[in-house]
KOLBA-324187 format. One record per residue: x, y, z of N, C-alpha, C in turn. Coordinates in steps of 0.05 Angstrom, whole numbers, plus 5000, padded with zeros to 4 digits. Each point is the difference from the previous one (the first is absolute). Layout:
- X; Y; Z; X; Y; Z; X; Y; Z
...
***
This chain:
- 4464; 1490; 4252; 4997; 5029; 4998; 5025; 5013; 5011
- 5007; 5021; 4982; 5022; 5010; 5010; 4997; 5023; 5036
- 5025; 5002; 5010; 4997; 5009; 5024; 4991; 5030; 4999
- 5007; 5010; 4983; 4995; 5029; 4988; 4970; 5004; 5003
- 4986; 4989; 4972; 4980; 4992; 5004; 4975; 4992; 5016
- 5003; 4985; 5012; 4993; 4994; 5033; 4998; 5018; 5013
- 5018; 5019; 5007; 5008; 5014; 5015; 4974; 5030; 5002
- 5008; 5009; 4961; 4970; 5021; 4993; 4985; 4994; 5005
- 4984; 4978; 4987; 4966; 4982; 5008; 5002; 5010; 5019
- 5014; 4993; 5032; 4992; 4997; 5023; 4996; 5029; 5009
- 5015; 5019; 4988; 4996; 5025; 5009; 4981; 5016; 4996
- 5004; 4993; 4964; 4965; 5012; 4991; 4972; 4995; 5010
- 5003; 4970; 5012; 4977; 4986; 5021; 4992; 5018; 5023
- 5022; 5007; 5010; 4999; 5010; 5032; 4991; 5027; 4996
- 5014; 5015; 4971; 4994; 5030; 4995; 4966; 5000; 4995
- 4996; 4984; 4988; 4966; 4996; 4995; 4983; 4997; 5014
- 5008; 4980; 5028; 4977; 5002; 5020; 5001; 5012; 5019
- 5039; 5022; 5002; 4989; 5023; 5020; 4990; 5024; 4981
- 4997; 5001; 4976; 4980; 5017; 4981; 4975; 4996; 5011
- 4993; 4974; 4995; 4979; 5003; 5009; 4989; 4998; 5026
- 5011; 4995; 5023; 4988; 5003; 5024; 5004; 5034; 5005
- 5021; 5010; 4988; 5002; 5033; 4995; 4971; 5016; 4987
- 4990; 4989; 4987; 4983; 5006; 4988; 4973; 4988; 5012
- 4998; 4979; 5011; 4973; 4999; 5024; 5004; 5015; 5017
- 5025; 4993; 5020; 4996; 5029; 5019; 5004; 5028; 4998
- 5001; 5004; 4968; 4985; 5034; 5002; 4972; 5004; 4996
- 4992; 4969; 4979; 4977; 5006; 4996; 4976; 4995; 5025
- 5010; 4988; 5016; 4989; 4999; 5025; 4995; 5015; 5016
- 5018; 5029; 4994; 5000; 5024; 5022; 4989; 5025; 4982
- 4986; 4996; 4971; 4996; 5010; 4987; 4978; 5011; 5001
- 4981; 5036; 4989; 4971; 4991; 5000; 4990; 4984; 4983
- 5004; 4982; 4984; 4990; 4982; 4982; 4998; 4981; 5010
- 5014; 4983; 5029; 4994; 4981; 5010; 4982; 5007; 5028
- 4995; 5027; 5003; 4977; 5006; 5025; 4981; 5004; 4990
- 4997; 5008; 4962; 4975; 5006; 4992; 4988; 4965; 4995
- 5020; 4979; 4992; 4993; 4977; 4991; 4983; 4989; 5035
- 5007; 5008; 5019; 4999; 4988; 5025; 4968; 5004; 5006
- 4992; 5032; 4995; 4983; 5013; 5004; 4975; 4989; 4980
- 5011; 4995; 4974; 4979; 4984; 4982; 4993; 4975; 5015
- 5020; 4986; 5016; 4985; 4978; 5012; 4975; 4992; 5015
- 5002; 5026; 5015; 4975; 5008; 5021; 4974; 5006; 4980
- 4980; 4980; 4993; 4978; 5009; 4987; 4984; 5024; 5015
- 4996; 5019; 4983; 4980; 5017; 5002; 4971; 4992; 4989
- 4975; 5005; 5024; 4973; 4992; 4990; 4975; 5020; 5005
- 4987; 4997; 4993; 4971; 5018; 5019; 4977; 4986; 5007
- 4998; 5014; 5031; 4971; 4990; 5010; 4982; 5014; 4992
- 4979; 4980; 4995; 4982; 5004; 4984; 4983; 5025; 5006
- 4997; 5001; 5023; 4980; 5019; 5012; 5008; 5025; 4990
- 5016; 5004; 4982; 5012; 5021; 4988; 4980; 5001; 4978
- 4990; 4989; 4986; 4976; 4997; 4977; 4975; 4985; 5001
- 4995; 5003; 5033; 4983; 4982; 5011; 4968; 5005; 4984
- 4987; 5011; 4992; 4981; 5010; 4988; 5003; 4981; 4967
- 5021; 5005; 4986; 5012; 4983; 4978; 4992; 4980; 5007
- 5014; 4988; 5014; 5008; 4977; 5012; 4965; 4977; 5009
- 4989; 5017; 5010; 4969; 4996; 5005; 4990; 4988; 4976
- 4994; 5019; 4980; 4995; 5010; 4974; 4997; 4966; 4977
- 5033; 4995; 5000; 5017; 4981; 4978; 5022; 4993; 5007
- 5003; 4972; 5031; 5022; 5005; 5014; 5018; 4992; 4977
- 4990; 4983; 4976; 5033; 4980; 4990; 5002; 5025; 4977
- 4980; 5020; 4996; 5007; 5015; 4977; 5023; 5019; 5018
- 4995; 5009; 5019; 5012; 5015; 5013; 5026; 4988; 5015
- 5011; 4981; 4996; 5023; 4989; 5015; 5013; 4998; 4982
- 4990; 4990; 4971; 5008; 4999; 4979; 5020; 5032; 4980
- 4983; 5017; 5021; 5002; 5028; 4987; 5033; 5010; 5018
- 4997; 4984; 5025; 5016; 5006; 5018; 5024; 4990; 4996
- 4999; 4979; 4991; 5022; 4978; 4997; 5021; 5016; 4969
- 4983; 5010; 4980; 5012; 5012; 4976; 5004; 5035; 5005
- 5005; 5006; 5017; 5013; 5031; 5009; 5022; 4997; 5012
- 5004; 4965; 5008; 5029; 5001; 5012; 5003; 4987; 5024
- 4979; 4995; 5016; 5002; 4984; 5035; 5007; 4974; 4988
- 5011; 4994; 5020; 5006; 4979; 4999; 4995; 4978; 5026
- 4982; 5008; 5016; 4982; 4983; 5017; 4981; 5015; 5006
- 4975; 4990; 5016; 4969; 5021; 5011; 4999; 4987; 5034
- 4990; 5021; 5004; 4993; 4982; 5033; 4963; 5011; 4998
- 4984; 4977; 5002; 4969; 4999; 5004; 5000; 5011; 5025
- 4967; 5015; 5010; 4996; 5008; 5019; 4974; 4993; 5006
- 4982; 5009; 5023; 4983; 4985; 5022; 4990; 4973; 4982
- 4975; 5024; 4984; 4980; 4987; 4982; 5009; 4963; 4992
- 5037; 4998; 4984; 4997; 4975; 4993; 4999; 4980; 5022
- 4988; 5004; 5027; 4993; 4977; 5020; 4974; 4991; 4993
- 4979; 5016; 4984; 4978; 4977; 4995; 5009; 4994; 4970
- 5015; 4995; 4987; 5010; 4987; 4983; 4988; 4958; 5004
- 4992; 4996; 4982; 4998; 4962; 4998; 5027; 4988; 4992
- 5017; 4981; 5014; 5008; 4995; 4995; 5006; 4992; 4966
- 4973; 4999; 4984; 5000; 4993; 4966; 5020; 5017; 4991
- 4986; 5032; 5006; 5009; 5028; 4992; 5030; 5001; 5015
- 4997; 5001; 5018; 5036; 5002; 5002; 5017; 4987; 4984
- 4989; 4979; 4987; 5022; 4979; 4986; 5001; 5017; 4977
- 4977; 5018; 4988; 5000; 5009; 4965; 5020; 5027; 5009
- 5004; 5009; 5027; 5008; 5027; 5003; 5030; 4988; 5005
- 5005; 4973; 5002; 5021; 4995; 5003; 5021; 4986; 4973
- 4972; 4992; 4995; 5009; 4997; 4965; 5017; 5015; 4980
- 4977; 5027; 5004; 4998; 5030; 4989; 5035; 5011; 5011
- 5003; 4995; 5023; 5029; 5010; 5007; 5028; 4984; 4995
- 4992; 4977; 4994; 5024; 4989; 4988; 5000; 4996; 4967
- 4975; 5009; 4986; 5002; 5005; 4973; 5014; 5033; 4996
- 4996; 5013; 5014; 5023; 5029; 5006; 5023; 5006; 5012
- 4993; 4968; 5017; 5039; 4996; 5008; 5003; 5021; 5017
- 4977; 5015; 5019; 4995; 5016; 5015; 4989; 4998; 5032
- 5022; 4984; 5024; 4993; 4988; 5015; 4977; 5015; 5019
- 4987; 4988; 5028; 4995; 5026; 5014; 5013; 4976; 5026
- 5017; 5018; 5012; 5018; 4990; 5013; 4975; 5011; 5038
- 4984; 5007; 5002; 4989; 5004; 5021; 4970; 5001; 4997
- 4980; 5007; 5019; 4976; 5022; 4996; 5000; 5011; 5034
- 4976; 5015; 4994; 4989; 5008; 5025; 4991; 5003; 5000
- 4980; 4996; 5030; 4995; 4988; 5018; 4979; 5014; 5020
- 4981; 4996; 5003; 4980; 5016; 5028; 5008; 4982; 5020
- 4992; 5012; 5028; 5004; 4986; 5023; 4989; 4971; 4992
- 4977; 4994; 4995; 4983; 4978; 5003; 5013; 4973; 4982
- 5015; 5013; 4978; 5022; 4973; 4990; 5019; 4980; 5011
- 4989; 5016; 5035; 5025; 4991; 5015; 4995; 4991; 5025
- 4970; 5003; 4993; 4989; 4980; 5021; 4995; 4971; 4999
- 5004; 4984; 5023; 5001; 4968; 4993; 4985; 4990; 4984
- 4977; 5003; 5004; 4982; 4989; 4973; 5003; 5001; 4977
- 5008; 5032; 4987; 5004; 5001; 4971; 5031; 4997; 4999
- 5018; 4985; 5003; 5037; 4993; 5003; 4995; 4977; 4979
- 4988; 4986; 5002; 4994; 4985; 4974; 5003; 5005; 4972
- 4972; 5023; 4998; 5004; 5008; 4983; 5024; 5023; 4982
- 5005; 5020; 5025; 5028; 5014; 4984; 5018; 4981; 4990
- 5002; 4975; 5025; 5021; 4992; 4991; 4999; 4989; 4960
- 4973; 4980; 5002; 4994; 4992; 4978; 4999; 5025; 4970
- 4989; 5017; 5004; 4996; 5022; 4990; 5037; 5021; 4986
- 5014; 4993; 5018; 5024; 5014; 5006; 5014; 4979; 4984
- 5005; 4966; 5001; 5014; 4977; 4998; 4995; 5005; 4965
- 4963; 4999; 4985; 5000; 5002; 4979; 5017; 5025; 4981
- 4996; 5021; 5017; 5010; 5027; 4986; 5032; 4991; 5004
- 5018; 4988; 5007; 5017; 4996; 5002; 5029; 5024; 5016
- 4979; 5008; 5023; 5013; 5025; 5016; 5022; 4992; 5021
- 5008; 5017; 5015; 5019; 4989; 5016; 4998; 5014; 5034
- 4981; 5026; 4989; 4988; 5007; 5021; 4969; 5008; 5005
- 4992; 4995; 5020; 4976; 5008; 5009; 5002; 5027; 5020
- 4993; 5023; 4984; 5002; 5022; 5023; 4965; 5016; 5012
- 5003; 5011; 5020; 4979; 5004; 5018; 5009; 5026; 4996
- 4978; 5016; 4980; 5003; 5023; 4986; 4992; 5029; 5026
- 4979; 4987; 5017; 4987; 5013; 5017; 4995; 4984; 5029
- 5010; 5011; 5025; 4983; 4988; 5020; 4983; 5007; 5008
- 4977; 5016; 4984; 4977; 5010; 5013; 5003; 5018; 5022
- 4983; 5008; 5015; 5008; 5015; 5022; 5009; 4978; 5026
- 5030; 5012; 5011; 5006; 4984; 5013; 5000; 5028; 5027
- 5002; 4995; 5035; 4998; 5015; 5025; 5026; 5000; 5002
- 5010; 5010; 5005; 5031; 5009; 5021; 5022; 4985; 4990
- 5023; 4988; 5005; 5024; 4989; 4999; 4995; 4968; 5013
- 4985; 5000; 5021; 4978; 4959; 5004; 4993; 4997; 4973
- 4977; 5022; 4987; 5001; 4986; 4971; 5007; 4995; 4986
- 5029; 5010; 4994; 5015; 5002; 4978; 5024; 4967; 5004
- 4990; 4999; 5032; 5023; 4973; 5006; 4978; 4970; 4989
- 4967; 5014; 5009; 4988; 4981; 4983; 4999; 4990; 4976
- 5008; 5022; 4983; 4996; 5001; 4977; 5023; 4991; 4990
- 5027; 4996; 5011; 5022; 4984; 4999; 4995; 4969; 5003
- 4990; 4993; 5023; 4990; 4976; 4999; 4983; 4988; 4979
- 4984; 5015; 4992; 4985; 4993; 4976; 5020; 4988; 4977
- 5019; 5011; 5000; 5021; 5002; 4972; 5018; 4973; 5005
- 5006; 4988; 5021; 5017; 4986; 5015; 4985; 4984; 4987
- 4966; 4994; 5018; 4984; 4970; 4993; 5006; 4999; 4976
- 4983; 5016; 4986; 5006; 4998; 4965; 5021; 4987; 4987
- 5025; 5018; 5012; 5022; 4990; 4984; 5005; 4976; 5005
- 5000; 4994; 5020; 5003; 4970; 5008; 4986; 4971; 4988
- 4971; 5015; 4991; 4984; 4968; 4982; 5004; 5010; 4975
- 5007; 5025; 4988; 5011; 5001; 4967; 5035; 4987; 4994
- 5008; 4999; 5032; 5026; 4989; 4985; 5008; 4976; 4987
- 4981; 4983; 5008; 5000; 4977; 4981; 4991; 4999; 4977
- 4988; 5020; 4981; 4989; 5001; 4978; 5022; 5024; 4984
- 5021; 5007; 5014; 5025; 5016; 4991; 4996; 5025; 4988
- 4974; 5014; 5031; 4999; 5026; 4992; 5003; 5012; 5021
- 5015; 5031; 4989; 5000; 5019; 5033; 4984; 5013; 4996
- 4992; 5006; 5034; 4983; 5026; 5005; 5009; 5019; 4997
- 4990; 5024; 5007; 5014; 5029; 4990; 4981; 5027; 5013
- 5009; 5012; 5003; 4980; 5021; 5008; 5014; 5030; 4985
- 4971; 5017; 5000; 5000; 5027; 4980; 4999; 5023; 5027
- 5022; 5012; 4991; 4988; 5032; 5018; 4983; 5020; 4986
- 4988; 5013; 5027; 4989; 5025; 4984; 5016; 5021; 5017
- 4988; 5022; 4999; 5007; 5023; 5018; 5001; 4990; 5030
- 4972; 4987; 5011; 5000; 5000; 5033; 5017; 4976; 5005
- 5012; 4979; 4991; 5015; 4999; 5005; 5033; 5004; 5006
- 4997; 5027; 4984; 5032; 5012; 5009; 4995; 5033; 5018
- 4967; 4994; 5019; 4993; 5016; 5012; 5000; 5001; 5022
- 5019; 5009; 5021; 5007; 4989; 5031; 4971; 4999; 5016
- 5000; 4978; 5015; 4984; 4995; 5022; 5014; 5001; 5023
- 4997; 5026; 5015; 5019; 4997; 5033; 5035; 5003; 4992
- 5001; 4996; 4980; 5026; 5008; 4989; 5017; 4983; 4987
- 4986; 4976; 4988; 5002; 4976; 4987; 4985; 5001; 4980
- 5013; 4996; 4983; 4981; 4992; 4977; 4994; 4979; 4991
- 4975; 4989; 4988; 4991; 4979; 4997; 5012; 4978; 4988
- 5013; 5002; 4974; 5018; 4989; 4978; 5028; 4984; 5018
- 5006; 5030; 5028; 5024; 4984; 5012; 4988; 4974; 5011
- 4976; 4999; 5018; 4987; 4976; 5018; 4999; 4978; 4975
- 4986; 5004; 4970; 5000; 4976; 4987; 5026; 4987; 4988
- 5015; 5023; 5006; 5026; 4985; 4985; 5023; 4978; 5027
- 4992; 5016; 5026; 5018; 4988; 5020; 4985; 4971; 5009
- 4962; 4994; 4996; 4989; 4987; 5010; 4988; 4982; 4978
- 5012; 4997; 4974; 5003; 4981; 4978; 5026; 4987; 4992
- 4990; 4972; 4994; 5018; 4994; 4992; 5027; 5004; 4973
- 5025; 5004; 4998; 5013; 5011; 4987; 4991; 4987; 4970
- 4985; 4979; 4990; 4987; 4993; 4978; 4977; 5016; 4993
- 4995; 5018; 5015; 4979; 5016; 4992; 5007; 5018; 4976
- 4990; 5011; 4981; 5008; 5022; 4982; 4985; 5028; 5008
- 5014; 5015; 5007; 4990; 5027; 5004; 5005; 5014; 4973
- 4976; 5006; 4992; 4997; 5016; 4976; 5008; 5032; 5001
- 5012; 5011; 4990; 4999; 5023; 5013; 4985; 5020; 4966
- 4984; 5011; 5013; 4986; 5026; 4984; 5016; 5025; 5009
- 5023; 5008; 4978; 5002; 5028; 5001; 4996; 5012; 5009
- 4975; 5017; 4975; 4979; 5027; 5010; 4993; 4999; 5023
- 4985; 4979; 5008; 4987; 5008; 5038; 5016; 4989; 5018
- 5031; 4993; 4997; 5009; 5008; 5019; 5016; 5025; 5006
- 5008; 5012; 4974; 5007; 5034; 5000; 4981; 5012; 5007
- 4970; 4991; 4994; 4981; 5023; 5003; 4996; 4998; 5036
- 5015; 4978; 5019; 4992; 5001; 5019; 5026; 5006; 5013
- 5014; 5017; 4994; 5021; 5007; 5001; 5025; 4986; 5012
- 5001; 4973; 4987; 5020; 4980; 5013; 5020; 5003; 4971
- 5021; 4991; 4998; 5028; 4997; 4983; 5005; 4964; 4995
- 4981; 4999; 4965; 5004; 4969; 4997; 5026; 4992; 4996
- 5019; 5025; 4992; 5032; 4984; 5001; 5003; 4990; 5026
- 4999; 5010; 5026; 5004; 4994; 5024; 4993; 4976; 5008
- 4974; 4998; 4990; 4971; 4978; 5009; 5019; 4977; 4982
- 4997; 4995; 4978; 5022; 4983; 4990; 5032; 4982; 5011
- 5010; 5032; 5012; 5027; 4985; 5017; 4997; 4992; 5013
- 4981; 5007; 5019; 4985; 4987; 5031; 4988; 4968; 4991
- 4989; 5002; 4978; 4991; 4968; 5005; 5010; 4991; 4971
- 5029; 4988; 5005; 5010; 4986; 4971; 4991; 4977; 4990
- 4996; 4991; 4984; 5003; 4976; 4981; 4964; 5002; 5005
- 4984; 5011; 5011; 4965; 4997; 4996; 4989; 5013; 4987
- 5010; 5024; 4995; 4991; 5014; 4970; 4993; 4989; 4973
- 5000; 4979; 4995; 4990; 4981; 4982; 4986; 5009; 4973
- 4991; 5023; 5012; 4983; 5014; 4969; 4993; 5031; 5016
- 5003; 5017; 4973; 4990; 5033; 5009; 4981; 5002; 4977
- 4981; 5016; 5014; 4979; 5011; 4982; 5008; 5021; 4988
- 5006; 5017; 4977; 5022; 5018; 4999; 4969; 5021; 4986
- 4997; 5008; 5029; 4972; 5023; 5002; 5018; 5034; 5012
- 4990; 5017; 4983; 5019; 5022; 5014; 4977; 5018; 5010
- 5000; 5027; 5016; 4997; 5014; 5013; 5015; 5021; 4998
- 4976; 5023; 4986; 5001; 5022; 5006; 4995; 5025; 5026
- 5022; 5021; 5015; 4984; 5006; 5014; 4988; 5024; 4992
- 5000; 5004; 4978; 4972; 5019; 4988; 4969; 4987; 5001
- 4989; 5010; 5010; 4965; 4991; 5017; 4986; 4993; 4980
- 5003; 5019; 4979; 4989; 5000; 4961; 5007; 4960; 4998
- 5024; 5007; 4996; 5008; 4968; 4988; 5001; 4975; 5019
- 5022; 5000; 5023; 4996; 4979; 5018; 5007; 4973; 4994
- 4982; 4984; 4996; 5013; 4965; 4992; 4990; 5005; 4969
- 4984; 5014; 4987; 4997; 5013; 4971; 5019; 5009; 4981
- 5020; 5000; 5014; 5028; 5004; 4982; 5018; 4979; 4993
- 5008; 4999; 4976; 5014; 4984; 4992; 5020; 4983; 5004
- 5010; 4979; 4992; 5020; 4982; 5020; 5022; 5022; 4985
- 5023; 5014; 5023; 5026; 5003; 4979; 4997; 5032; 5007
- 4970; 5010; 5001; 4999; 5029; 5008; 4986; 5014; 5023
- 5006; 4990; 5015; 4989; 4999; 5032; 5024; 5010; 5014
- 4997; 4998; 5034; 5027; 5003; 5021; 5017; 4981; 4995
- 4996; 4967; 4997; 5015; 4977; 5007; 5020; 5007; 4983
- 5022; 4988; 5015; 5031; 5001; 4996; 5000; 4967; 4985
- 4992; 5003; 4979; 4997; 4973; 4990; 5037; 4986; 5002
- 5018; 5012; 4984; 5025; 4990; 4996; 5008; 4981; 5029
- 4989; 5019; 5028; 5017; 4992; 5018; 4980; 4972; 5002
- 4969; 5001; 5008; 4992; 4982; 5006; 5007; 4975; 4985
- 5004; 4999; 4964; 5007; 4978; 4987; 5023; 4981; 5017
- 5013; 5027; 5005; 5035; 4992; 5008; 4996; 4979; 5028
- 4979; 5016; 5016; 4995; 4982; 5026; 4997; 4984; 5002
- 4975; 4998; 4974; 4980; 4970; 5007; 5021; 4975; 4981
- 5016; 5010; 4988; 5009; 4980; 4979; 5025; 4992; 5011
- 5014; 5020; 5020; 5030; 4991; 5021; 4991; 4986; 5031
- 4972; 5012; 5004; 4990; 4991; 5022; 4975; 4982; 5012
- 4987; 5016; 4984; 4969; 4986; 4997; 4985; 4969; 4994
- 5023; 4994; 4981; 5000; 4978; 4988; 4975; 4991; 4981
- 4990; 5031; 4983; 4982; 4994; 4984; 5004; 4992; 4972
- 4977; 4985; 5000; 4993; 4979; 4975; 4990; 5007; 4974
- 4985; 5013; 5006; 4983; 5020; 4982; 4983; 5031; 5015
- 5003; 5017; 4968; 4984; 5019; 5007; 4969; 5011; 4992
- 4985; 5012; 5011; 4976; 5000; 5000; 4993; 5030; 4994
- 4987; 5010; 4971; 4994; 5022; 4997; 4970; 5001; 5010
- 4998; 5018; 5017; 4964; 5005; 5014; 4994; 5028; 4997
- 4983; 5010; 4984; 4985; 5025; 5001; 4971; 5000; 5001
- 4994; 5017; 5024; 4972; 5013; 5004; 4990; 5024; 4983
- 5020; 5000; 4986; 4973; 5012; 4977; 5012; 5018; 4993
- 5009; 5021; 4982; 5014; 5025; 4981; 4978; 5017; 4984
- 5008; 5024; 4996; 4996; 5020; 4980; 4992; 4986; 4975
- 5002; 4981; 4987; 5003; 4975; 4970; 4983; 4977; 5014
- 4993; 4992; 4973; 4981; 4974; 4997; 5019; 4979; 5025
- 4985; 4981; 5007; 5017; 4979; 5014; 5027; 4984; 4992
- 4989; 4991; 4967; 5020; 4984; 4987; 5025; 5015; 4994
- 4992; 5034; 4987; 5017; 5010; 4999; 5014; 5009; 5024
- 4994; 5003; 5019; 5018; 5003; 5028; 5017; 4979; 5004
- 4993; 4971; 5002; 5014; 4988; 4999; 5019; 4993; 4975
- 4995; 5012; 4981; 5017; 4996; 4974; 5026; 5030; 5004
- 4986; 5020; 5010; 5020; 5019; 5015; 5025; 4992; 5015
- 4984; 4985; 5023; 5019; 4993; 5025; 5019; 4981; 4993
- 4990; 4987; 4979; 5023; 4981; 4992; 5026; 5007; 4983
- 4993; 5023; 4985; 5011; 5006; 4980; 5027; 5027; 5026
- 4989; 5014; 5015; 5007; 5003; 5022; 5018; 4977; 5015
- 4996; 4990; 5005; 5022; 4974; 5017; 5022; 5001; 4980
- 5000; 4985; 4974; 5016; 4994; 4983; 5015; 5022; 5000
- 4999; 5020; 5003; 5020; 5020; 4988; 5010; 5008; 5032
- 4989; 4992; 5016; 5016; 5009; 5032; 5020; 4970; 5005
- 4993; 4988; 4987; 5020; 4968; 5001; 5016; 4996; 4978
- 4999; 5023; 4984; 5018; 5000; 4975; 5033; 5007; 5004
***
């Protein structure tokens, strides 16, 4: 081969792969590679959002759920008396929709030693990854709330061999100071960092705490948001739509996804102005265009 020759090839080579590393790293800083990033994070809904449905014709209704666009569900109390038979057809049912449910939740009593068995079994079939404790019942003072930490510890500790985490749900009273602490801080300082703290939105604005904040304060445990909003018009309240409420959705995404270290998101509504299905066929259609 002549030297000439040689010489082009080699240049045109070099011109081509800093083309193209020129061209990954724009498209990397691009919005087309934050919107591609953002598609990664499945969006899903808990059920209790069409819980009545759901009662009704669960596989008709998951089925209904799965073709509006979710792309995972998280079950709530009720599937603990589930038979192990039935969890297998509900688990069937979700991988014939290719529609995981990556959690459920949870009453206090799932998390007591006796029934650990069965979430676990129950949780192992559905093929989840967390077990969250949706409610602690009524718990006394900031002692209870360290109890109720302990609770989460034992737990997590005999599910880790079956390769599931625990997780816990806020409501309002927990982002409601006791003595000038709030509850959510005691479970997050007095659990272990494998715990998943769920964070709900709406009732933590409605209890006037800042989930962007709550987020930076405890990184990489944010694991999943319920993406519930809050109105503070009295009329509407947690009745308003995901997308048209107070929440600063943009920033919280930004938090939980630079900080949080969440996995998936969780659409939850207590109920709207519109049928159930169609609220959640709202809220979704809502998201998409705030992530567009």
């Amino acid at each position: 081969m002549a030297r000439g020759v040689w010489y082009c090839r080699v240049k045109m080579s070099l011109m081509n792969s800093l083309s193209r590393r020129s061209f990954l790293a724009g498209v990397a800083g691009s919005p087309l590679a934050a919107y591609a990033a953002k598609k990664k994070i499945p969006i899903g809904l808990e059920l209790y959002s069409v819980r009545n449905e759901l009662k009704q014709d669960l596989k008709g209704t998951v089925t209904a759920v799965a073709k509006l666009g979710y792309q995972c569900v998280e079950f709530f109390s009720p599937y603990f008396d589930w038979t192990p038979a039935y969890a297998k057809e509900v688990r069937k049912l979700l991988d014939d929709l290719g529609m995981p449910c990556y959690s459920t939740h949870n009453s206090f009593k799932s998390f007591e030693p006796a029934n650990i068995p069965k979430a676990i079994e129950l949780n192992s079939i559905l093929g989840c990854k967390h077990v969250v404790m949706a409610s602690a019942g009524k718990v006394e003072g900031l002692d209870g709330w360290k109890k109720v930490a302990d609770r989460l510890n034992e737990a997590a500790a005999k599910m880790k061999s079956a390769k599931l985490r625990v997780g816990f749900h806020n409501h309002a009273v927990e982002f409601t100071p006791i003595q000038g602490t709030r509850p959510i801080e005691v479970l997050a300082k007095n659990t272990g960092k494998d715990i998943m703290l769920q964070l709900d939105v709406g009732t933590c604005i409605q209890a006037g705490s800042d989930p962007v904040a709550w987020i930076k304060k405890t990184p990489g445990r944010i694991n999943c948001v319920h993406l519930k909003d809050y109105s503070k018009d009295p009329a509407k309240g947690y009745k308003v739509l995901f997308g048209e409420g107070s929440a600063n959705w943009k920033e919280i995404f930004k938090a939980a996804e630079g900080k949080g270290g969440v996995e998936y998101y969780l659409i939850e509504q207590e109920g709207s102005a519109y049928p159930p299905m169609d609220t959640v066929k709202r809220c979704l259609e809502n998201y998409k265009k705030l992530r567009s």
